[in-house]
C-alpha positions in Angstrom: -6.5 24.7 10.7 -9.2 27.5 9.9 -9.0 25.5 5.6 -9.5 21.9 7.6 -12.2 23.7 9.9 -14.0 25.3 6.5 -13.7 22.0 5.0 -15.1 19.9 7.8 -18.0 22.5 8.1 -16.8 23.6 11.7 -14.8 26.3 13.3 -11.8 26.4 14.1 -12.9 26.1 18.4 -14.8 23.3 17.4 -12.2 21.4 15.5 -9.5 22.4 18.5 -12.5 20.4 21.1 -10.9 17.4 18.7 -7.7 18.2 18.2 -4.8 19.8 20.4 -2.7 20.5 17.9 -2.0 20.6 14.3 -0.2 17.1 15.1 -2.9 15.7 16.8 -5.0 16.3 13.6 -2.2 15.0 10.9 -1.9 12.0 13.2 -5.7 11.3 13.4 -6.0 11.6 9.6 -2.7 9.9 8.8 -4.3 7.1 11.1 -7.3 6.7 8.5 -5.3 6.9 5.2 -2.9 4.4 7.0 -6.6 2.3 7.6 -7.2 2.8 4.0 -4.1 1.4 2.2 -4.5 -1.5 4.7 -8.3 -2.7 3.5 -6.9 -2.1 -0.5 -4.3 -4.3 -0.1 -6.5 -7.0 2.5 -9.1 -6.6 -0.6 -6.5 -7.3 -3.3 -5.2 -10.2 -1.3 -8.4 -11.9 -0.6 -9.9 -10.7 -4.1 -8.6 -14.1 -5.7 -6.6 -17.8 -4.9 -5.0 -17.5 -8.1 -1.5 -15.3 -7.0 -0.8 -13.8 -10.7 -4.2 -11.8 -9.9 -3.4 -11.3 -6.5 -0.2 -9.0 -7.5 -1.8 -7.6 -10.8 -4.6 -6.6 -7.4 -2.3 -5.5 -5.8 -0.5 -3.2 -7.7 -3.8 -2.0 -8.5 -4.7 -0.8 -5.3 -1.7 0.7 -4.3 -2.0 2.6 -7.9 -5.7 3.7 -6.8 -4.8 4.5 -3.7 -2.4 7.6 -5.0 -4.6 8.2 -7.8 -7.2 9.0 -5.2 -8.3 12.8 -6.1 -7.3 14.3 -2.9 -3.6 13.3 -2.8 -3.5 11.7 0.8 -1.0 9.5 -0.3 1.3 11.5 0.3 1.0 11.8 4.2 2.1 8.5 4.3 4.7 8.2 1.3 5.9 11.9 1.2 6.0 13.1 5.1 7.1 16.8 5.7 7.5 15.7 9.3 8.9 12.0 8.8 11.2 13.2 11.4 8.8 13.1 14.4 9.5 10.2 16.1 4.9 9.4 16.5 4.7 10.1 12.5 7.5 8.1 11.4 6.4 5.2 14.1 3.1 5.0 12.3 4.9 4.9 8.5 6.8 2.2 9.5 4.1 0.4 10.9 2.6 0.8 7.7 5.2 -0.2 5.4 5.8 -3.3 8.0 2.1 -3.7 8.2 1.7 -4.6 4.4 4.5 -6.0 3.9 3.6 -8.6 6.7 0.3 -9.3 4.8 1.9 -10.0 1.9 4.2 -12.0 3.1 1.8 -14.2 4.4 0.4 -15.3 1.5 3.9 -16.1 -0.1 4.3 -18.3 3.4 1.2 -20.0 2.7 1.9 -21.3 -0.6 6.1 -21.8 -0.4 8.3 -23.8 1.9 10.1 -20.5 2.2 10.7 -19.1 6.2 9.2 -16.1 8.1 12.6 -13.8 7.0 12.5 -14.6 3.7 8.8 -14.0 3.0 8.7 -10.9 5.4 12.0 -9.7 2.5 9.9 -10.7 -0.4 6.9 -8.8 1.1 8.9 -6.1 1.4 10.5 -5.5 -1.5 6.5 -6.1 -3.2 5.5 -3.3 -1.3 8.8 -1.0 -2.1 8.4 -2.0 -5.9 4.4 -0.8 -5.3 5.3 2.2 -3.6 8.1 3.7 -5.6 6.2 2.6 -9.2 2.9 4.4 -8.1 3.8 7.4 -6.4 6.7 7.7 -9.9 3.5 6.9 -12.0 1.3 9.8 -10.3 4.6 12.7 -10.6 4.0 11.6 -14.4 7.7 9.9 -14.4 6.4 7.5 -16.6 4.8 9.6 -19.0 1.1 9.3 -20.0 -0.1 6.0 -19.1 -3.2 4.7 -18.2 -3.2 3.9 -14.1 -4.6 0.1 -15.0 -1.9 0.3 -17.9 0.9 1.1 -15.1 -0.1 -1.3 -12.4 -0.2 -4.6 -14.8 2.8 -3.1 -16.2 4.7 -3.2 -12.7 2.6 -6.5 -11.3 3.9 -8.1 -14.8 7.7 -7.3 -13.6 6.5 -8.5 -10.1 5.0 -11.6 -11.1 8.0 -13.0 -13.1 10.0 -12.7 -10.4 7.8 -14.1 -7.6 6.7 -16.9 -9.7 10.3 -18.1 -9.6 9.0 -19.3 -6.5 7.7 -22.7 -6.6 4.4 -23.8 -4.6 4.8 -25.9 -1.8 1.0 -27.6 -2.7 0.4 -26.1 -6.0 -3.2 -26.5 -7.3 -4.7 -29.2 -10.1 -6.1 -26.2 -11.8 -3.5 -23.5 -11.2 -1.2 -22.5 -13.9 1.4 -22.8 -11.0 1.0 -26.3 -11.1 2.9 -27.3 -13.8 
């Protein structure tokens, strides 16, 4: 607490007028990292109509976000304290939370049902999560993050693709 308090500029009373606990503070801050991997993935999403570039997007911002220099990924991929029930509520949510966005914009362009787009969201988000936080441990030796993410929304895109468009568009490579 007295490293956050330096940090923040504060002392330790005055971060405590904020915060009860340690918890309190992990859960306010896992909050806003939660906040942040939502409005990468809503910018990826809405960056583009044409879907290839919405995963190679994607994968990109999930590759930023644990590239980010001060490692906060990790609260919400790598939780010491997974095991209380209010942090492991919130990772869920998380995980549930993007995968549900994604999922939506698989629903709105196949004829394919709420269970099997929430699946395919899912496993999107899984593929994103295990590639990037593999990538950032150096797993997959030196690469380049840009390299990494279209190397992983590649593998992504051949398999969503797969999918046929319910409406695909005149000008939409889809549409063939």
């Amino acid at each position: 607490m007295e490293e956050i308090a330096d940090g923040a500029g504060v002392t330790k009373p005055v971060l405590y007028q904020h915060f009860d606990s340690k918890l309190d503070l992990y859960l306010a801050v896992l909050d806003t990292t939660i906040d942040e991997l939502l409005t990468a993935t809503d910018i990826a999403l809405r960056s583009t109509s044409d879907n290839k570039l919405r995963v190679q997007q994607t994968m990109r911002a999930y590759f930023a976000f644990v590239d980010s220099t001060d490692g906060i990924y990790r609260l919400l991929f790598e939780s010491d304290i997974i095991g209380n029930d209010d942090v492991r509520i919130r990772v869920d949510r998380a995980h549930a939370e993007v995968a549900r966005r994604i999922a939506a914009v698989i629903a709105e362009d196949t004829d394919l049902g709420e269970s099997e787009t929430l699946l395919l969201g899912s496993a999107l988000q899984g593929l994103a999560q295990v590639a990037a936080t593999r990538w950032i441990r150096g797993h997959a030796g030196p690469m380049d993050r840009d390299e990494a993410a279209d190397l992983v929304a590649a593998l992504a895109w051949r398999g969503i693709r797969g999918f046929p468009l319910s409406h695909p568009r005149e000008d939409s490579p889809d549409a063939s």
